[in-house]
N, C-alpha and C positions, 0 to 999 in steps of 0.2 A: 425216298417216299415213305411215308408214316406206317403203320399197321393200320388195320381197320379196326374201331375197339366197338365192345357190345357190355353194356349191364345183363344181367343174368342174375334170377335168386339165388341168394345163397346155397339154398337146398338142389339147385342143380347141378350145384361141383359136389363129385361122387367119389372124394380119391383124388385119382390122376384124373379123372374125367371129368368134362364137362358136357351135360346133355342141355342144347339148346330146346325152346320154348317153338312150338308151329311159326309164329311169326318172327322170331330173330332165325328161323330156318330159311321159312320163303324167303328174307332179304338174302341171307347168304347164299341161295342156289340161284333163286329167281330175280333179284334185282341186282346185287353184286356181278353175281354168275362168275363165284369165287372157287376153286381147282383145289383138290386133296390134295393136303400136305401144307398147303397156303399155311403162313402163322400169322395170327390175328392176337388181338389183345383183349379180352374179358375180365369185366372189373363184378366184383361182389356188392357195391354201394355199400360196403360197411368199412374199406379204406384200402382194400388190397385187389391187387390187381396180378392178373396170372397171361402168362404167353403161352398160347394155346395153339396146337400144330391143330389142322383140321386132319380127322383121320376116316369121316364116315359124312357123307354128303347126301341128305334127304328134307327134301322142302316140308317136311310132318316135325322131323327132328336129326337134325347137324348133330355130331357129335366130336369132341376134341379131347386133347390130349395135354396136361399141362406139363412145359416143358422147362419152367422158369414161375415163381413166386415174388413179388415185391411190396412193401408197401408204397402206396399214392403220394408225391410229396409234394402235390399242388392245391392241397386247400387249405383256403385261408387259417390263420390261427385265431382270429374271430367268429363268432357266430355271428351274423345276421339277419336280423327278421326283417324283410320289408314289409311294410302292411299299407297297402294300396288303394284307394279308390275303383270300384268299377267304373269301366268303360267301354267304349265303344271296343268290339271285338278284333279288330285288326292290330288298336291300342294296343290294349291289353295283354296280344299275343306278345306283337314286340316288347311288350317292358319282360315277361314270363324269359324269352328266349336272352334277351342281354342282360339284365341282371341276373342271369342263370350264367352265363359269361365270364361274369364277373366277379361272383361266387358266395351268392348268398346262400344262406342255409334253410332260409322259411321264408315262404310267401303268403299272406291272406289277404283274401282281395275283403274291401269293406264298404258299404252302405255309408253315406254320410248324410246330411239336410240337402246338399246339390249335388249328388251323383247319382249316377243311373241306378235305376233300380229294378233288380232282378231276382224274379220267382226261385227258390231253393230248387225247383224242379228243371229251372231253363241251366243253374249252373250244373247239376247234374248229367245234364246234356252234351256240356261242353265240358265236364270233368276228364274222362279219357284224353279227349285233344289236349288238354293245355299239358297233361302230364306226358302224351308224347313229344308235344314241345319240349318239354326242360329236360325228357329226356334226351333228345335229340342234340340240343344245345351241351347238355352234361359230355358227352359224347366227343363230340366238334371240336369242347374248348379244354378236351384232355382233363379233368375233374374225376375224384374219385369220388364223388357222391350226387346224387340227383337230388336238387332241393325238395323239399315239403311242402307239396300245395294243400293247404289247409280250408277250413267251407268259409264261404264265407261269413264275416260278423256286423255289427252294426257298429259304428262309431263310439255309444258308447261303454260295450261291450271292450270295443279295442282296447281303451285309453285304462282296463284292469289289467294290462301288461304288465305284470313282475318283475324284479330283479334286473341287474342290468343297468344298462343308461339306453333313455327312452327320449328319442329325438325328433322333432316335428316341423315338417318343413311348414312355411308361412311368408306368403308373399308382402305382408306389412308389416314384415318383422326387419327395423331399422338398424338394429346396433349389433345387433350377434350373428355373427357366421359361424360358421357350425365346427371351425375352427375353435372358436370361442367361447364353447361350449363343451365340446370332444373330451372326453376324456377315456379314452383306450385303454390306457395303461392298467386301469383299476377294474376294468370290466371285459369278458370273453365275450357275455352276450350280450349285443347291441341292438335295441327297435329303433325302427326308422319309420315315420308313417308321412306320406304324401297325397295331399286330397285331391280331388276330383276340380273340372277344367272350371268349374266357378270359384273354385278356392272353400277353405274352413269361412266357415261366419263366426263370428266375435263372442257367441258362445262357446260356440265346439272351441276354441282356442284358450278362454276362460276356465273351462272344464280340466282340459288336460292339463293347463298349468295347475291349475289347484292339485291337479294328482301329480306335479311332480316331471311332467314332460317337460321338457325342454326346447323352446322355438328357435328358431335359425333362420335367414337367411343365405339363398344362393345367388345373389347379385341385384344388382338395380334393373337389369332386366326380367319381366315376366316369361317363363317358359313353360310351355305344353307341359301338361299333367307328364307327357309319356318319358320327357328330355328330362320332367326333374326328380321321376325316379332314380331313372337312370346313371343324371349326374349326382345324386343325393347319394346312392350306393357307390358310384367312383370312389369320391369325396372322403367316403370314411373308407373306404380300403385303403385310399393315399395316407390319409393320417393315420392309420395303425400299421404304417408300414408294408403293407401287401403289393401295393402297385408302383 
């Protein structure tokens, strides 16, 4: 059976110590309802990861003891932006928690001409949750780093994406798969952007070519905004060798 693993700020390993946060406390007393001396695994989100004996049990603040130091040797050797369409909330989570999975590096959700559209103040709303998601997900899928949820931007805000190879899914894009396209070898960091369930209009896809994006194709089938995130971040973990 696995350990049980927790992100923790940096600034909470003190030494040999680790002083847990009130809420990774109450999990470990109150929801866990995990026994002194228990070893769990605490990662720093900056790539290293410590095994940590529990030596002081209080739902305010848990405290451990590092018993073992390693670096994290599960994330990807690419960087990945996915930059996403908003959606419908259920959406959105699941693309947040599986391409967190998966292991992308940045997420930014974006306004397009046919995606929902959402007051800076409703995503502030829902900024804690989504970043409990991926942290939760970061957790699960054994990762040494919790992706970057970034606020969101406007479509043509996204398409000033630098550096890189910058890739755009598009469902009446005929001859290039993203295969045919790809080029990994030459670039760590990778954009990916996926529109919202009406699809890009023939501007917004005009636009980004003129800057330099690059359109793809994932099949002769149409698939849900959420599946072609999803399969869109597979897709290049396969072809840079990750998966």
């Amino acid at each position: 059976m696995s350990m049980h693993r927790f992100f923790v700020e940096p600034d909470q390993i003190k030494g040999t110590r680790v002083l847990f946060s009130p809420d990774v406390s109450h999990q470990i007393v109150r929801v866990l309802r995990l026994k002194s001396e228990v070893t769990i695994i605490v990662l720093n989100n900056e790539g290293m990861q410590f095994e940590v004996k529990l030596v002081k049990l209080d739902p305010q603040q848990c405290e451990g003891e590092i018993l073992q130091t390693q670096v994290v040797d599960t994330e990807p050797k690419i960087r990945l932006h996915l930059i996403v369409a908003l959606a419908q909330r259920d959406k959105f989570e699941w693309i947040l928690q599986k391409c967190c999975e998966l292991g992308i590096h940045t997420i930014t959700p974006m306004l397009t001409e046919r995606s929902l559209v959402m007051k800076t103040m409703d995503f502030h709303k829902k900024q804690e949750r989504w970043k409990r998601i991926l942290k939760e997900a970061a957790e699960q899928s054994h990762r040494g780093r919790i992706p970057e949820l970034r606020s969101p931007i406007h479509f043509d805000q996204a398409l000033q994406e630098t550096g890189g190879w910058c890739l755009i899914a598009w469902e009446n894009e005929q001859r290039q798969r993203l295969m045919d396209v790809f080029d990994g070898e030459n670039s760590k960091d990778i954009a990916v952007m996926v529109g919202p369930e009406g699809g890009f209009s023939e501007q917004e896809i005009q636009a980004a070519v003129l800057l330099g994006w690059k359109p793809f194709s994932m099949g002769k089938r149409i698939l849900r905004m959420e599946t072609a995130a999803i399969v869109a971040c597979a897709l290049v973990f396969q072809l840079s060798g990750d998966i």
